[in-house]
N, C-alpha and C positions, 0 to 999 in steps of 0.2 A: 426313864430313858426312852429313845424314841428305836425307829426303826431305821435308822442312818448304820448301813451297813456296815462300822465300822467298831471292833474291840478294844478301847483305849486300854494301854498296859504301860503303868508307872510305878518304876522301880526306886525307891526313895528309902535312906537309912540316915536318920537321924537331920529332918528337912521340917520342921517343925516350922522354921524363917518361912522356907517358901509354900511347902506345899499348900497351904489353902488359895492360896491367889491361884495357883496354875492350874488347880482341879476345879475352882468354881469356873474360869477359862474354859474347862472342857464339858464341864456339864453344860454351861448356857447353849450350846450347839446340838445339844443332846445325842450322843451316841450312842450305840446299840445295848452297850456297857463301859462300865469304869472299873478296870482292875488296878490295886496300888499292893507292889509287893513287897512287901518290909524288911529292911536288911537285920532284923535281930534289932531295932531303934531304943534309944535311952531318953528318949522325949518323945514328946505328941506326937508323933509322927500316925500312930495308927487309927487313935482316936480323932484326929482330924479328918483322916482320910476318910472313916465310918460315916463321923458329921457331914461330911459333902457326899453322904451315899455311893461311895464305893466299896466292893467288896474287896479285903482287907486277906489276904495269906503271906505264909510266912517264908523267907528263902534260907531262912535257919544259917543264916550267915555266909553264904557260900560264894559269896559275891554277883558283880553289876552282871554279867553274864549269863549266869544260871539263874538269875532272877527273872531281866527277860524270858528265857527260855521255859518256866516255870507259868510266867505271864500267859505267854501264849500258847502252852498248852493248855491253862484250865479257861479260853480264850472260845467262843463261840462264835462269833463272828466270823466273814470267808475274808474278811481283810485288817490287820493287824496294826494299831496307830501305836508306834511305841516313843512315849514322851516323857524327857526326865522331868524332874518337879523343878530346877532352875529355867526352865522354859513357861510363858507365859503365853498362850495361842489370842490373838484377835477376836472380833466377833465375824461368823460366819467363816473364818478360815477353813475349818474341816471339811465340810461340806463343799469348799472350792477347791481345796486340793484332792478332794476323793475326784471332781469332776477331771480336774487334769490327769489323775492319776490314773482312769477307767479309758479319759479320749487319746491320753499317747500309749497305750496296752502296755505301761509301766508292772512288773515285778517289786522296784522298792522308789519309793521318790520322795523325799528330804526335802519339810521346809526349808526357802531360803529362811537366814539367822541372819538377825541385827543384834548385835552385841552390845553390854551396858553395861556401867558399875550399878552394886549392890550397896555404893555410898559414894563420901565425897573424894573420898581417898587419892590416895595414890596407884595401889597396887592395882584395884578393880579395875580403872579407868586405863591401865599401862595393857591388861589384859584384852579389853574389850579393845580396843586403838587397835591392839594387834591380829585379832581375829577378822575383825571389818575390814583390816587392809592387807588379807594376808589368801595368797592363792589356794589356801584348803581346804580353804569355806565356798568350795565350787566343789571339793571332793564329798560324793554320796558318805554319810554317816548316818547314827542310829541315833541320836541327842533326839531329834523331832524326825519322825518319818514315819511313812505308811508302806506297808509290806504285808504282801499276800500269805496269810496265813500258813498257805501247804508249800511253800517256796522254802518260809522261815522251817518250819518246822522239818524239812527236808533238810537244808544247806546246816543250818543251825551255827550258834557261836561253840568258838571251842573252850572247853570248860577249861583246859589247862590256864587260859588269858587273864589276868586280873587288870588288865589295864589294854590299851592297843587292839582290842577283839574287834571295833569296827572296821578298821584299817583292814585286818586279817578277814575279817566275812566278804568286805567287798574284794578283794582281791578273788575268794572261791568264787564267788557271787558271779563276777566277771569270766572268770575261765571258764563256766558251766554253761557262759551264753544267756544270761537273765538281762534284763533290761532294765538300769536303773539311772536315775536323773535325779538333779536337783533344781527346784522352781525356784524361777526367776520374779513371778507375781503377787507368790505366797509366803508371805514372810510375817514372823514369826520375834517375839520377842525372847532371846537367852541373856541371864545373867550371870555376874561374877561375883564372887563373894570380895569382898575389898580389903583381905590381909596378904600381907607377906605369906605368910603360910599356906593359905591356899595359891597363890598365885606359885608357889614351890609344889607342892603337890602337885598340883597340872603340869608342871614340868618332869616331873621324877616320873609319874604316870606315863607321861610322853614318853619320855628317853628309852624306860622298859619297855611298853609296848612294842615301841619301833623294835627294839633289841629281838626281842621274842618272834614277829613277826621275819625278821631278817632272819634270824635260825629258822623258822619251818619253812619258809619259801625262800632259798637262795638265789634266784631268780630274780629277786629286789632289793640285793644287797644295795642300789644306789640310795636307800632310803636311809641310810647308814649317815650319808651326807645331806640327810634332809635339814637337822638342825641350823649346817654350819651355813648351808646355803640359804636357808631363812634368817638366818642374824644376819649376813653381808646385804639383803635385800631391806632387812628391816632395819639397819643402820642405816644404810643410804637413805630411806623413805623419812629416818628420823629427824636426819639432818636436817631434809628440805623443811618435811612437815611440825613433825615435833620435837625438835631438839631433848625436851625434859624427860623423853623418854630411851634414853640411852643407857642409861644407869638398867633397863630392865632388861636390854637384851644381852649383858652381861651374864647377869642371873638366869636366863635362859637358856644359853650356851652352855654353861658349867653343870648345873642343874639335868637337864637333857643330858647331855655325857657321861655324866656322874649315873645316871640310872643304866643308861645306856652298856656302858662298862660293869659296871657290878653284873647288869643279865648276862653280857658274854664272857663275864668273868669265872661263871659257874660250870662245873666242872657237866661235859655230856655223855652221854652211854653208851652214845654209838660214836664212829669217826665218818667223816665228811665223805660225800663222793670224791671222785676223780675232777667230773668238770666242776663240783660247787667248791671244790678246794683249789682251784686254780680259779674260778671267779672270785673267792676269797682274798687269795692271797696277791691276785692283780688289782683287785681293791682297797690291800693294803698299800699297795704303789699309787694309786690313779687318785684317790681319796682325801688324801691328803696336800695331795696337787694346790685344790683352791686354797687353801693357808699357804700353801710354799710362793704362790703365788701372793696375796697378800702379804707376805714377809717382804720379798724381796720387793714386791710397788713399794712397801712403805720405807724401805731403806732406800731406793730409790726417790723416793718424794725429799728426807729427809739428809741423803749425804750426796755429793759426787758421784759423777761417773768412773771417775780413776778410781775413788776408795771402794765402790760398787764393783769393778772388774778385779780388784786386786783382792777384794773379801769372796768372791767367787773362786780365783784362783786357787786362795788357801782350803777353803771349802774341798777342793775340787781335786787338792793334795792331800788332804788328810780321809777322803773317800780311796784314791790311789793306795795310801798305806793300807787301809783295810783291807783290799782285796790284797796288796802284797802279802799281809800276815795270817792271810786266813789259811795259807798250805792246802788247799783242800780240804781243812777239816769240815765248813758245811756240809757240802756234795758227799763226805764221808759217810757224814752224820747219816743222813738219810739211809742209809743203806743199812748200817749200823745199828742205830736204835732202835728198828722195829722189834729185833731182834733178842733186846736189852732182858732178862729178868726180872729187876730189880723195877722195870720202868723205867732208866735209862738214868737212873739216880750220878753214878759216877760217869758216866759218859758223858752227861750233861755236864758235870764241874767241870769234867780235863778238858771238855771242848771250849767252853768260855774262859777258861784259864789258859789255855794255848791261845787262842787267839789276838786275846787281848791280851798278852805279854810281848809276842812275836809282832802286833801292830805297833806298838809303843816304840820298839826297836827300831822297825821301819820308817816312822815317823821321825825318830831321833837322825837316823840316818839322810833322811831326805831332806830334814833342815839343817843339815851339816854340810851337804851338796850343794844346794840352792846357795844357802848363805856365801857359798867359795865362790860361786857362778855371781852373784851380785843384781842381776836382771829378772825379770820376770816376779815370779813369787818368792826371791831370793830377798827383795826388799820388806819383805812383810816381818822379815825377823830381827829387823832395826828395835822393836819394840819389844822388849824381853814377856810385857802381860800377853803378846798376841802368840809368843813362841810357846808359854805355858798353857792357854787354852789352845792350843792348835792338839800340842799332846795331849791335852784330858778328851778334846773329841775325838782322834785319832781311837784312843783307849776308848770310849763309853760308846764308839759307832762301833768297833768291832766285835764289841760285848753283843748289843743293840742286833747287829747282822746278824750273829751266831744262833739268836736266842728267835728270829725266822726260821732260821734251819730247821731247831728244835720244833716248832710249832708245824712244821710241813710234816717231818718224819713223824708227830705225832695225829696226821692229819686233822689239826686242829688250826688251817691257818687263817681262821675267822679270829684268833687272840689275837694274830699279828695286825688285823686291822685293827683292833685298840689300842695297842704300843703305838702304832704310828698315827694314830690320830692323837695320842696323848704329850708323843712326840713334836707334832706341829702344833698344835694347841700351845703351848709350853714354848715353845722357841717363838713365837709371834706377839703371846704377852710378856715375853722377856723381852723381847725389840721394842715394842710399845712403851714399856717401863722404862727404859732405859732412853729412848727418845725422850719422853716425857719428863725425865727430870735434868733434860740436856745434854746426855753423853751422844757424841756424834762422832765415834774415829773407828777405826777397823777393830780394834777388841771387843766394839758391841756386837757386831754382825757374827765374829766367830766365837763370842761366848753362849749369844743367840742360838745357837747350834750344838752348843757342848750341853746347854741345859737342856734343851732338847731330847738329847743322847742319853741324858741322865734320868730325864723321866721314861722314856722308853725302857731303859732296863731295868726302873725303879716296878714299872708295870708287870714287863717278864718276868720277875723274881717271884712277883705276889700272885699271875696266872699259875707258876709252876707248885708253888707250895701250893695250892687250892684244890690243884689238881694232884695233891698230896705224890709229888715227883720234885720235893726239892731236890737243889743240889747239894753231892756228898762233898760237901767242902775238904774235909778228912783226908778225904785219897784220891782228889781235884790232881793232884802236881806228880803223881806216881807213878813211873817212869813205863811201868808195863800198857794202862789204859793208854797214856798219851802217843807210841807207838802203835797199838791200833787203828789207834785214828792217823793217825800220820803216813803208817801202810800205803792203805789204800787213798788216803788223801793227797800225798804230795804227788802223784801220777795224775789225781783228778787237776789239784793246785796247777799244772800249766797250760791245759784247757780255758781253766776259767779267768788266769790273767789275763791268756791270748783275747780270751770273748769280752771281758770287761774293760782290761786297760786302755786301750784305746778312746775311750767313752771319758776315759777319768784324765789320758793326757795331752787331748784337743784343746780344751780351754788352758792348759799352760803351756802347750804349745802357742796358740793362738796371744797368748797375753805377751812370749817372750818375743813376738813376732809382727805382732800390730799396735800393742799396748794396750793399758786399760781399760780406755774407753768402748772400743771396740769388744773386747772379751765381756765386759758389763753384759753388749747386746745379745753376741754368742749365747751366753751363760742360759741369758734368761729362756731363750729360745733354744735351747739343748737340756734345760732341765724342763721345760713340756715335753719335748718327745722322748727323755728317760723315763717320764711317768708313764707312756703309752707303753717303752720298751720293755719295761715290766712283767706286761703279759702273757707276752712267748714264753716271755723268761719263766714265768711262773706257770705256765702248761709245760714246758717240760722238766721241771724240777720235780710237780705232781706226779708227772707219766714212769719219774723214774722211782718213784717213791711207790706207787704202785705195783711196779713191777719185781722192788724188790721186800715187798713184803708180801700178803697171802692173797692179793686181791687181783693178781694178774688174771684177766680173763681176756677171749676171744674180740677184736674191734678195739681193743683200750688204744692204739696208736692212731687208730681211724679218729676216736672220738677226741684224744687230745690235740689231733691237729683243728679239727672242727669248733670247738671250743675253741682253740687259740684263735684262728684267723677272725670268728664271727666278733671275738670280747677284742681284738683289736682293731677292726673294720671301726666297730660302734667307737670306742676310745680314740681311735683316728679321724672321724668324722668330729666327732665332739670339738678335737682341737682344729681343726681347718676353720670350723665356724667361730670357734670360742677365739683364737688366738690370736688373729688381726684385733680384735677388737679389746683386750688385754695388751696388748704393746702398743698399742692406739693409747690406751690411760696412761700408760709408763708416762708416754712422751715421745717428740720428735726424735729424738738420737734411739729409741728404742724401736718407736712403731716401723719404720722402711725394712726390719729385720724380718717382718712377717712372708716373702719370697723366701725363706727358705724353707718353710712346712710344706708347700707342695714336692719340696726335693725332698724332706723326710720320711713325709707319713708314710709313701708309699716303699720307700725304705723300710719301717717298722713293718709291714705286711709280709715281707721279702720273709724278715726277719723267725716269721713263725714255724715256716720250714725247716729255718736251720737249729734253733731252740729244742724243736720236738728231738729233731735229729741229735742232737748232743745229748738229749734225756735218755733217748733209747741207749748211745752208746755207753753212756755209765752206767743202765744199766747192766747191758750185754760187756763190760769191760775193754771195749774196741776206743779205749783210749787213744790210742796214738795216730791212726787215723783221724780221726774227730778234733784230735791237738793242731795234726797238720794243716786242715782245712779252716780252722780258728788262726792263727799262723798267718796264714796265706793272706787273711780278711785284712789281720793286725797288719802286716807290712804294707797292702794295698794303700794303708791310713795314713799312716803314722811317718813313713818312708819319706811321701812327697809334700808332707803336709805342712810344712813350715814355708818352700818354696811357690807353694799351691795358691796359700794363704796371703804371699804377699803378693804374685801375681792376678789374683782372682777375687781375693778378697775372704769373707765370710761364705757368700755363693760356692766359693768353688772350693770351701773345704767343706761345703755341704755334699755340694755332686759327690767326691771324693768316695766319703761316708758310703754313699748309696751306692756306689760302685763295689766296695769293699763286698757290702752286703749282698749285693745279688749274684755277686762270683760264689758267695759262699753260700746261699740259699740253693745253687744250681747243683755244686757240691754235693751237698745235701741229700735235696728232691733224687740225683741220682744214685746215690747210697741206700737212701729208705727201699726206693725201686729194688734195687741187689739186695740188700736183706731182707727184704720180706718177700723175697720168691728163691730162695735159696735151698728154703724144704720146703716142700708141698704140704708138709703135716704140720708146719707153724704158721698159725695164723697172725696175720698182722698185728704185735703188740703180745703174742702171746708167747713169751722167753723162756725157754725150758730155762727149769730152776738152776740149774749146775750154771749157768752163765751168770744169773742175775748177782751173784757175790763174788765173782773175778775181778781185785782189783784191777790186772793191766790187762 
């Protein structure tokens, strides 16, 4: 070896295929040393590595990480080349990237990668296709890269990672201020091995990683949606470029998820913060968004506008009955369970068992109304399959909502973002399928939605046994728990109709008032800015959940409104840009609806003031107040809304909206003002305990 100031370290377990090509690659360039760390290998892997003169230790199986790390400690060299053995380096490459890497005063810089099959296959070629044209491979990673020895060994990987640790390094990497790049001139050969099986592994590794990394830094929970937003990008590119490789980004979605969900499936030892449980739980809303979106383009590509407004409508009836039925047992819940002995075993049945029986009712009830009425969503029930999926999602959304609640009051509402991605995942390949083999009438769109429903609570069920908290199904329906919760819930229950209903009976207003087609447009464009509306919603849900369990401290009302406005600012910026250009694809009769997002978002803003404010007063018990001012908002809405609607159009039951909302944000803002200076000795957000369990 020469005097090329650089420590090659190659981590390889059971690379017998590759390793001699890629280490005779790094000797010809001669570097300082050659280290190859051996994962515990059941083939040549060690004695190959001897043959090309490298020194050979052992990571006694502890995995890719610790192996590294093992690397570059028995590592002499002041700059550390860390290169897998599926990597293959040029001649002269070393030596040109140490020069880039010493003239931009780089910390870590990462060959560029050209990707390749390891045959003629299928699989290899599906994987390399997708790395060459996939914006990741501009993200610093550790595959081929040079990094300063006392950097690594400072920052280092975290041993907990078995997969996902370079994604997790460069993220410290970053916050700490280090300077890392990846070259543009230096590039490098990476292969793929060419089975099905590996091409699944690199996925399962994916999914967990991401998983793993999204628990310790909540701060990047959007990488949650990194999958689903690389399949719709890598679909499109396949179309154009490689049609035969569509079949792979199936497997990739599922795959990725499937790992994804088992990490956040596992049960944790601590509970969430205040703002990472409200970034959670508004990424269980906002997340999901790009599949709800893709649902409804593709029912829209595939059916009418009247059957598209009128499956919105029923949609949009059967959300109505849930909040009808919920009584306040959510908002209870929270307050309730922290509290639970047991782990909130039987609180949890009688809560999803009240709900979802009193939703059903409602549901029955609204299609016995409607049907009298004959107009609007009243015509959806000509078809007795769409009356019977209309009840199963009625029943499995209110289950589905219930089992949020649960995941808040357990500050764990990082689950709720796998329910509801498993949720739209699930109701998009139901539409798909059902497209596909030519069903095209309103029972797709709303069974679409009940399967949905169904996997979502199929998920909650298997989160809560894991988290060895199943439900006491036993004494679920007995009459003393379900009065508890009913207590203090039904005083919460006309709060949260006044705050929601409205939301849920604009598009059936609007539909009995303009018709189908029109409500189609509404819809689509009112179920974006639900996903933003999420937020507030979900900082003061958090705030009150905090306050009534042992975690109230001094600032919690400061910081959940801070977190709410910044996570909706970002989520409201996202659709102003995003949204014209999403009803732009719909189509003409959809894209003109894009004027009404600037009358919304800043509506959703409004909105965060009045959210916190409602958190605090459940928890302070100043229900009726806070009823009033929800009240006020509903009537501003709901009142003139059908008159509004046909005078003004779509525009002007938007203004409407945003009028409601800022009367009752002002509301609000001057309420928080008055309680929080009402005793000198309570700090903002800080509830003496005797308040925090007052239901009225």
């Amino acid at each position: 070896m020469s005097d090329l100031k650089v420590s090659v370290v190659v981590p390889a377990r059971n690379a017998a295929a590759w390793l001699g090509e890629c280490l005779e690659s790094i000797r010809s360039q001669q570097p300082h040393e050659m280290i190859v760390v051996d994962g515990c290998s059941t083939d040549d892997t060690a004695a190959i590595a001897r043959g090309c003169g490298a020194t050979v230790i052992s990571d006694e199986g502890r995995g890719l990480p610790a192996a590294r790390m093992l690397g570059a400690r028995s590592a002499t060299g002041e700059v550390v080349a860390l290169i897998d053995a599926d990597v293959v380096l040029p001649s002269k490459s070393l030596p040109r990237l140490l020069t880039e890497f010493e003239a931009g005063g780089y910390d870590g810089l990462q060959f560029g990668l050209a990707s390749e099959a390891d045959g003629p296959g299928y699989w290899g070629a599906a994987l390399a296709w997708h790395h060459n044209h996939s914006r990741v491979r501009k993200w610093f990673g550790v595959s081929a890269t040079l990094m300063r020895r006392d950097v690594l060994l400072d920052v280092g990987f975290d041993d907990e990672f078995r997969s996902g640790e370079d994604v997790e390094l460069r993220i410290r990497l970053e916050q700490a201020g280090y300077r890392l790049g990846v070259s543009d001139s230096v590039v490098v050969r990476h292969r793929f091995d060419d089975t099905f099986d590996y091409a699944r592994d690199q996925w399962l590794q994916d999914g967990a990683g991401m998983a793993r990394t999204v628990r310790k830094h909540t701060g990047h929970i959007w990488l949650v949606i990194l999958p689903l937003l690389a399949t719709v990008r890598g679909v499109g590119l396949s179309l154009v470029r490689a049609p035969r490789f569509l079949p792979y980004w199936m497997g990739f979605l599922l795959y990725n998820y499937r790992a994804m969900a088992g990490e956040l499936l596992r049960p944790a030892h601590k509970p969430i913060s205040v703002g990472g449980n409200a970034a959670w739980l508004a990424a269980a809303r906002i997340a999901p968004m790009v599949a709800g979106f893709l649902f409804w383009a593709l029912a829209a590509i595939a059916l009418p506008p009247e059957q598209i407004g009128l499956g919105s409508a029923v949609v949009s009836a059967a959300l109505l009955t849930v909040q009808l039925g919920m009584l306040g047992v959510g908002p209870a819940t929270l307050t309730l369970l922290p509290a639970e002995t047991d782990g909130g075993r039987r609180l949890i049945a009688t809560s999803l068992l009240t709900v979802a029986t009193f939703s059903l009712l409602g549901a029955g009830l609204l299609v016995a109304i409607t049907y009298w009425l004959g107009t609007g969503v009243g015509e959806a029930w000509v078809d007795p399959l769409v009356t019977v999926l209309f009840l199963a999602t009625a029943l499995l959304a209110a289950t589905a909502y219930q089992l949020d609640h649960v995941g808040v009051a357990q500050e764990r509402a990082d689950r709720t973002l796998v329910r509801s991605l498993a949720q739209s995942l699930v109701q998009l390949v139901f539409l798909a399928a059902a497209l596909a083999v030519g069903l095209r009438d309103l029972a797709v769109i709303v069974g679409a939605v009940a399967a949905g429903a169904l996997a979502s609570v199929f998920v909650g069920l298997r989160q809560l046994g894991r988290a060895h908290v199943s439900p006491d199904w036993r004494h679920g329906l007995r009459p003393r728990p379900a009065l508890k919760l009913l207590k203090p819930g039904l005083p919460n229950h006309a709060l949260t109709l006044a705050d929601r209903a409205p939301g849920y009976l604009l598009p059936l207003i609007v539909a009995a008032t303009l018709g189908p087609a029109p409500t189609a447009a509404w819809y689509v464009v009112w179920m974006m800015a639900s996903a933003v509306f999420f937020v507030p919603q979900s900082a003061g849900f958090t705030l009150q959940t905090a306050l009534a369990g042992t975690r109230a401290r001094p600032g919690l009302l400061a910081s959940a409104l801070r977190a709410s406005f910044l996570l909706t600012l970002l989520a409201g910026l996202i659709l102003m840009l995003a949204g014209p250009l999403l009803l732009g694809f719909l189509g003409p009769q959809y894209a003109s609806a894009w004027v009404l997002l600037p009358v919304l978002v800043p509506a959703l803003l409004l909105s965060c003031v009045t959210q916190v404010y409602y958190g605090l007063c459940r928890a302070q018990g100043r229900l009726f107040e806070s009823t009033a001012v929800a009240i006020l908002a509903a009537i501003l809405v709901v009142a003139p809304a059908a008159a509004v609607a046909q005078q003004f159009g779509l525009t002007g039951v938007s203004v409407l909206w945003a009028i409601a909302q800022a009367t009752a944000a002002l509301a609000a803002a001057w309420r928080l003002i008055t309680l929080t200076r009402v005793k000198p000795a309570t700090t903002a957000g800080e509830i003496p305990s005797a308040a925090r369990h007052q239901p009225t």
